[in-house]
Phi, psi and omega in degrees: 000129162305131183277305221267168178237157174252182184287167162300007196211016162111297194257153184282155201244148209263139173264166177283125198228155211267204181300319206294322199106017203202135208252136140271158188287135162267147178301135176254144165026044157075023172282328168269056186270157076025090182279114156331175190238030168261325215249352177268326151308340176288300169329298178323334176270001176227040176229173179248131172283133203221138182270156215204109157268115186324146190101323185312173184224117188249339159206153211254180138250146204098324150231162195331125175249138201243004200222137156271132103296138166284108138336068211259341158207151155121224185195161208225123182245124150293129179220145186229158183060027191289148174093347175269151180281345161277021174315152189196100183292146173272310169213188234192084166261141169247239206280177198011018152259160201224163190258157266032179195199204239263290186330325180289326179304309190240041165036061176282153168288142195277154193260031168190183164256155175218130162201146216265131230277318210211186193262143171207198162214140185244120178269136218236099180249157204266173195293299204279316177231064151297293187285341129342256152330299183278005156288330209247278212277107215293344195284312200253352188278298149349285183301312181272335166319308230245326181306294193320309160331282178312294185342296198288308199297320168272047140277300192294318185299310137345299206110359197265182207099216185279174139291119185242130177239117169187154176319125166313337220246027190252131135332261173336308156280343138341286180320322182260357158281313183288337181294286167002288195275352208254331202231044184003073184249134167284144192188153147285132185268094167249122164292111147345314184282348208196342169265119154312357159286314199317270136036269187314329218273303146355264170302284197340315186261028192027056216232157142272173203276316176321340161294317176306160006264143199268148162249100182235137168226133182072002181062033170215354137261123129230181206220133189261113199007078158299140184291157151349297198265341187278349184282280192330309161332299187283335187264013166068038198272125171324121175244194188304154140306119181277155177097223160346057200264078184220143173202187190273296187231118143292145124246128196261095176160172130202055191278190165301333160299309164291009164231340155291303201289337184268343156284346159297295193296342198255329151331275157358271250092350185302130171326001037154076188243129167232158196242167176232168180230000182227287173202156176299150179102351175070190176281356154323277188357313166249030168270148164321308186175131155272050192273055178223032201238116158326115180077037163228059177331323187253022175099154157194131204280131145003289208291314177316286203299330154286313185286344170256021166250355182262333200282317200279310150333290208279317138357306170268349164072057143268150164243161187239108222233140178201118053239143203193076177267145153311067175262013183184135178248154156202177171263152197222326161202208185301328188254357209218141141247154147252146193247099181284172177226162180302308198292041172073010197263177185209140187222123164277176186212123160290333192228168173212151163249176153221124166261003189300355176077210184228134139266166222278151166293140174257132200278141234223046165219185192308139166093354189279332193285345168283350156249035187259160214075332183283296199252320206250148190199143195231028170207172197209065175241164169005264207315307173286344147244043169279333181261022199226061177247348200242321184260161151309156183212175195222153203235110149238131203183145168247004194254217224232310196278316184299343161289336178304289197322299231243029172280292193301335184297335161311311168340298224247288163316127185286357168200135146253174180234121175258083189279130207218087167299351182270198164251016159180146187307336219261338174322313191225346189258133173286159191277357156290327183266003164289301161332310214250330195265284179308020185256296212330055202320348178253038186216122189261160162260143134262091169271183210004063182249139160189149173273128163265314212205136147238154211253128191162101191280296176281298157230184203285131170280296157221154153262131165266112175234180185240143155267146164270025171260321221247334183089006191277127162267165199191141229250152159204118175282081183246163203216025162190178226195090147230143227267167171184087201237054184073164159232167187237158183279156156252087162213069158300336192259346175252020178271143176081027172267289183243139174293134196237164182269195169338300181278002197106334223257138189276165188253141180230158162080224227279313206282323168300324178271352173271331186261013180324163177226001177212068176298353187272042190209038142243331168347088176095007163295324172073024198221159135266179182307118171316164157330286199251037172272144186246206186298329189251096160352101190121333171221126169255131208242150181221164171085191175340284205271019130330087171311113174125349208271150168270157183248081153208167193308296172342290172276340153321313209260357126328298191310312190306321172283334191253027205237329176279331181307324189271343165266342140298347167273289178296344148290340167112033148199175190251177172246117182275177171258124193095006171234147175303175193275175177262110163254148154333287197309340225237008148105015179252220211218102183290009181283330177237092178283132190266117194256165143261151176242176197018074167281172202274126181320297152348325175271358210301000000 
């Protein structure tokens, strides 16, 4: 077994080896801390002490994970394949580290083994309060957030997990890469065309390539081009609530708007279901790092900043079902809509948010579509810049995510190219990050720059761009592609439901009840239309697919909180401020409804 482990960036780091005689992983970027003996006693009051012999096994890989441990003596090895002849430790913890990682918070199945190295003792803490704690208390909340986070990201970085074996040039394999990466799950990628494992991996399951693309884990499962929700499944991703599908409020999202909103509405006492139809966090989810979002002076990542609105989310018992699309609103009587879904389900509501975002445009010239997922990428994360450590790579975007993108992408890569169709950065892009992106020595800017062309058969090669002042081309050797060109909304499921503008984008407040195509579903309301109200009474849009929304995180996840305040009017009582709502569900009474005075015109 390999001793050194490697970095989130590749190289290996020498481990520590401790009283015993047995090397620990020493920590990176906070993935491995060390629990004070303040903080291990906190645990210690709501957890039990369980004595430990080599060998034993404290988490399987492949199942559900239901327990934290503590490390209180011996040392504990992380394994991936245990029992296998490709067993392999990944690390090695000891006395005041404690064991998991992003899965165990949402109680996903584990992607290794830990199992113990020498004779100890272990503190055995339970799933809910853990997560308890770490809702309640910011001091132990802080460490295991951020430890599990780093964790997941060096699990993807390894290559551990599942297996996807497929064509670079498959659809289908796209789909289950970007669901994977999108929803930072680990797992590997064999190309079909070019890795010579693919090949093996094949006969071994007796499968043929026309069967691909493959899922395989542990060499004891696999799924012959699995959909979306069945990938979701096996690795233990939330799926609908069974039985009883009626609540207060749906939200169709789970972008910073769609999780603000569900932590408002489910805090309230409102019954509280959000559905996602790709991964939680929208495209926040996949920014690099945020720094202009209130009350994070050093930033914070897309990916951080989700998990600790789902944790918090849950906190509050909203659920959260994820791959989970949205194809049909209707009203099902005076009080309910229902929200149909592809796999044929149905969920009622008194109230729906709709959250759904934008997605990024996808750029529209010769040669591209066959090297997105491969080459051209339309997000900027880990996983995608792990491939960018030997070439220049292109940026194209003139907005605030192509500037994240192409700080972290500098990181990794020896050069980016920032292509810019306008005559300046400052048009669209904010000024710490204009700043920060023309300081960069590994970052060139090309304004009135656009790709004509990408040139590349297996991966990306060139770029063919243009100036659009002078028309002259010009060649660029690059060796990934990421486009960040606008966005477009998704509500394709809602035309000709609710009124939408020009672009697509939904309409709300005083412009929504005008452009209404059924106005008698206003009849007897005795109200006009709310702020974040769409066409229909009752349902309301927030974020990105709001016609008229500022597109930043802040103010989405304003929208969200302010989007229940408007779901309690319309159930017919209010939420004061700092107090839960009067909900039905939650045992109160629309008949006596809790009001404000001098309320904000605005709000009307």
């Amino acid at each position: 077994m390999s001793g050194d482990q490697p970095l989130p960036g590749g190289e290996p780091v020498p481990e520590e080896a401790d009283e015993t005689g047995f090397q620990e992983t020493p920590d990176t970027c906070g993935a491995y801390p060390r629990l004070t003996e303040d903080q291990t006693a906190r645990l210690a009051e709501h957890g039990q002490r369980r004595s430990m012999a080599p060998n034993d096994v404290l988490i399987q890989e492949g199942e559900r994970c239901e327990t934290f441990f503590v490390v209180l003596s011996g040392t504990v090895a992380v394994v991936e394949d245990y029992g296998t002849p490709e067993e392999h430790v990944l690390r090695v913890h000891g006395p005041g580290r404690f064991i998991g990682e992003l899965g165990l918070l949402h109680g996903q199945v584990a992607f290794y083994t830990a199992v113990a190295r020498e004779p100890g003792e272990v503190l055995v803490v339970s799933l809910d309060q853990l997560r308890h704690l770490v809702s309640q208390d910011p001091t132990i909340g802080d460490v295991v957030l951020r430890a599990c986070l780093g964790r997941r990201a060096l699990l993807v970085g390894q290559g551990a997990g599942f297996r996807i074996i497929g064509s670079r040039y498959s659809p289908d394999t796209r789909r289950l890469r970007e669901f994977a990466i999108r929803n930072r799950l680990p797992h590997r990628w064999i190309d079909l065309e070019t890795d010579e494992e693919a090949e093996d991996l094949l006969r071994r399951f007796g499968v043929g390539p026309e069967e691909t693309p493959l899922v395989i884990w542990r060499d004891t499962t696999l799924l012959r081009n699995p959909s979306n929700a069945d990938l979701a499944r096996l690795i233990g991703l939330p799926s609908l609530p069974a039985g009883n599908r009626h609540g207060d409020v749906l939200i169709v999202g789970s972008g910073p708007a769609g999780l603000a909103a569900a932590v408002y509405a489910a805090s309230e006492g409102l019954s509280t279901t959000v559905v996602e139809a790709m991964a939680a966090g929208g495209q926040a989810g996949t920014s690099s790092r945020i720094e202009n979002l209130l009350g994070f002076p050093a930033g914070i990542s897309g990916a951080e900043l989700t998990e600790r609105a789902v944790l918090q989310a849950g906190k509050f018992d909203a659920r959260i079902s994820i791959p989970v699309e949205a194809t049909g609103l209707h009203p099902k009587d005076e009080d309910h809509y229902v929200v149909a879904f592809a796999d044929g389900s149905e969920i009622a509501a008194r109230a729906v948010v709709l959250a759904t975002g934008a997605r990024y445009r996808r750029l529209q010239v010769p040669g591209i579509e066959r090297l997105e997922g491969t080459s051209v990428h339309y997000s900027a994360t880990v996983y995608e810049a792990q491939q960018c450590r030997t070439d220049p790579v292109a940026v194209v975007g003139g907005g605030n995510s192509a500037g994240q993108a192409v700080l972290f992408l500098a990181g990794y890569a020896p050069k980016v190219c920032l292509l810019v169709r306008g005559p300046s950065l400052e048009a669209n892009m904010s000024r710490y990050l204009v700043d920060q992106v023309e300081r960069h020595p590994r970052v060139e800017v090309m304004l009135h720059t656009e790709v004509t062309e990408v040139i590349g058969q297996e991966v990306l090669e060139e770029l063919d761009v243009v100036d659009n002042r002078t028309g002259g081309h010009r060649r660029l050797a690059v060796g990934g592609l990421f486009v960040f060109t606008g966005a477009d909304p998704h509500t394709e499921w809602l035309a000709g439901i609710i009124a939408l503008d020009s672009r697509g984008f939904v309409l709300t407040g005083p412009e929504a009840q005008e452009a209404c195509a059924h106005p008698e579903a206003w009849h007897g309301r005795g109200r006009p239309c709310m702020t974040l109200e769409t066409s229909l009474p009752g349902v309301f849009a927030v974020g990105d697919v709001r016609s008229g929304s500022v597109k930043r995180v802040a103010s989405a996840a304003g929208e969200g909180a302010m989007a229940i305040h408007f779901v309690h009017r319309h159930l017919g009582h209010s939420a004061a401020p700092g107090t839960t709502g009067t909900s039905v569900a939650a045992g109160g009474s629309d008949a006596s409804p809790r009001t404000r005075h001098k309320e904000s015109a605005w709000l009307a």
